[in-house]
C-alpha positions in Angstrom: 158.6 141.3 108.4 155.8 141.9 105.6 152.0 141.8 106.8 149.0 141.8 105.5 147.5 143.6 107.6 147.6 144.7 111.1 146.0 142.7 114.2 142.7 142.3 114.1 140.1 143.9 117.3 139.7 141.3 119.9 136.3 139.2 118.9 134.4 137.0 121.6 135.2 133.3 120.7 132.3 132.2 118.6 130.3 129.2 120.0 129.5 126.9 117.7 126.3 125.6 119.3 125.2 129.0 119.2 125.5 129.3 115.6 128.2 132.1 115.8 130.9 133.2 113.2 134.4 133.1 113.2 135.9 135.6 111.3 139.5 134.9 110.4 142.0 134.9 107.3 141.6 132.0 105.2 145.6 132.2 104.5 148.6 132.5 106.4 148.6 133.9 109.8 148.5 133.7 113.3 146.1 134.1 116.6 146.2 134.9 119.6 143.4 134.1 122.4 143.1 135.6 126.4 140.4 135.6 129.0 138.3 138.7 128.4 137.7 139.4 132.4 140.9 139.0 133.1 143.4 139.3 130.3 145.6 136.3 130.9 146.9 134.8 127.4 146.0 131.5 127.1 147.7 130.8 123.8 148.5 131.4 120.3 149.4 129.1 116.5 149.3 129.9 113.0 148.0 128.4 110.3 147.9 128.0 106.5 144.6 128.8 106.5 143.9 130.7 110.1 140.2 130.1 109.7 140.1 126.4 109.5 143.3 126.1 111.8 141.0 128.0 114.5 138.2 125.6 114.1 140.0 123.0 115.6 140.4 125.0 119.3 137.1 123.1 119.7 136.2 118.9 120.2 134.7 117.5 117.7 131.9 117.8 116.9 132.1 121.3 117.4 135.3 121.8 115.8 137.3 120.8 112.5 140.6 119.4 111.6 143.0 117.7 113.9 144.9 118.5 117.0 147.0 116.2 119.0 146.2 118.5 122.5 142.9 117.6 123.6 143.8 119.3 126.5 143.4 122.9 125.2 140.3 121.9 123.0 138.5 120.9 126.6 139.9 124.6 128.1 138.9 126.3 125.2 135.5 124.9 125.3 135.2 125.1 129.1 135.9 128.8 128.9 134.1 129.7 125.5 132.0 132.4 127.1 135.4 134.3 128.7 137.8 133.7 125.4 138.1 136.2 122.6 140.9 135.8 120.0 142.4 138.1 117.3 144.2 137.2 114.1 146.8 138.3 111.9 147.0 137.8 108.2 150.5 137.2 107.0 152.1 137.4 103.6 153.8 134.0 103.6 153.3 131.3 105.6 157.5 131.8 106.6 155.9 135.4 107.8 153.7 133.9 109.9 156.4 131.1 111.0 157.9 134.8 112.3 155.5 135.9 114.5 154.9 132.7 115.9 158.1 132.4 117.5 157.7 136.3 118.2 155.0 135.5 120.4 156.7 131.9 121.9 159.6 134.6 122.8 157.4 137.0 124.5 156.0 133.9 126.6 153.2 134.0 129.3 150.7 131.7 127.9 148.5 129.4 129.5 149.5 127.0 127.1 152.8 128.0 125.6 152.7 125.6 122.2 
């Protein structure tokens, strides 16, 4: 499978009402977020553009886009100040397709789609 690059460093979560940054590929690729204390995955997507996908882990107003789950939206927010994430930029968006089911294969998430 053909990569970008490799896995980004794990990067606290950035809170939007503190005015932090999310720094994430604005194409194809996946991410991945766990508890920092503790380790546990919570869970993982892809997106055409990573960055903007990412935004909407958050309620709005805090975050962008749509998602149906509202469910992990409220977790992720809950939890903002134990949640880091990393990214992975992907060639294709079928590339990151890849590694998406790579990491629904591997299992273990809190929330496993």
């Amino acid at each position: 499978m053909k990569r970008d690059t490799d896995w980004s460093e794990w990067r606290s979560f950035p809170d939007p009402r503190q005015q932090a940054y999310l720094y994430a590929p604005f194409g194809p690729g996946v991410y991945e977020l766990r508890h920092r204390s503790t380790g546990e995955l919570i869970l993982f997507g892809r997106g055409k553009n990573v960055a903007y996908r990412m935004s909407s882990l958050l309620p709005q107003p805090l975050g962008q886009g749509h998602r149906d789950n509202k469910e992990k939206q409220a977790y992720v927010l809950e939890h903002i100040d134990d949640v880091e994430y990393r990214t992975l930029a992907c060639t294709s968006d079928e590339a990151a397709i890849d590694v998406e089911n790579e990491l629904k294969a591997r299992g273990g998430y809190r929330f496993p789609t």
